[in-house]
C-alpha positions, 0 to 999 in steps of 0.5 A: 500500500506504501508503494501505491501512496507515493504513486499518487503523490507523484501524480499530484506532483505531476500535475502540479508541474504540468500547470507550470509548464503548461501556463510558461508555454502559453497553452490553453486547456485542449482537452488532452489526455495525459499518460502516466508512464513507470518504467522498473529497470533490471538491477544496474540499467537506470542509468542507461534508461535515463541516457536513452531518454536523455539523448533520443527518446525525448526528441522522438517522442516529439516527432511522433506528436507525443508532449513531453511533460515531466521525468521524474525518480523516487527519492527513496531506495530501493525504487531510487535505483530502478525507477523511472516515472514520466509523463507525456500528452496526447491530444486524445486517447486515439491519438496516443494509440496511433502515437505509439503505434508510430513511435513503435514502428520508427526506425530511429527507435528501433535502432535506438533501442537496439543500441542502447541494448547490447549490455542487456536488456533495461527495462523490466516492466512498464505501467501506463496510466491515462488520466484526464484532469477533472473539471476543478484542476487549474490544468485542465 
């Protein structure tokens, strides 16, 4: 249940964020969708996840209409040492299946993901959460 409660903190953390980013950018509510995104890394591999992400998977995210939001990583052990927790937008939920679906299908990745893999494989496991801001949230 512990695990759970810092879940929900960290979406609240998010939204948070995402109210900043979202007036610096200018934006006005569009009715997206947001995706929250927990990566469980292999023992050892965090740091070669945050590289990928660092240097290519941001930016094809990008490409393929996909709204960077915010990365973040528990503070507490053990977590502190295999997680990975982001958020991205999408215009809609049909959009993030088609947005995936692209991204998936990019040869970029592909090659991005087989390179960043020849040490083993990194991530373990992924949890996907969409979630709309409710009528009340200043992200809207």
């Amino acid at each position: 249940m512990a695990k759970r409660s810092w879940v929900f903190l960290v979406v609240g953390l998010v939204l948070g964020a995402g109210l900043q980013w979202t007036r610096a950018a200018g934006a006005e509510s569009t009715g997206k969708v947001f995706e929250i995104r927990t990566y469980h890394t292999f023992p050892d591999r965090l740091d070669a996840l945050h590289k990928r992400f660092r240097e290519h998977t941001m930016k094809i995210f990008e490409k393929h209409g996909m709204t960077n939001v915010g990365y973040w990583v528990p503070q507490d052990s053990p977590a502190h040492e295999s997680t990975l927790i982001y958020v991205i937008s999408h215009p809609s939920r049909e959009a993030a299946k088609a947005n995936w679906a692209a991204f998936s299908a990019d040869p970029e990745w592909k090659k991005v993901s087989d390179d960043s893999q020849k040490d083993g494989k990194i991530v373990e496991r992924v949890e996907s959460v969409f979630v709309d801001a409710t009528d009340y949230s200043p992200i809207q």
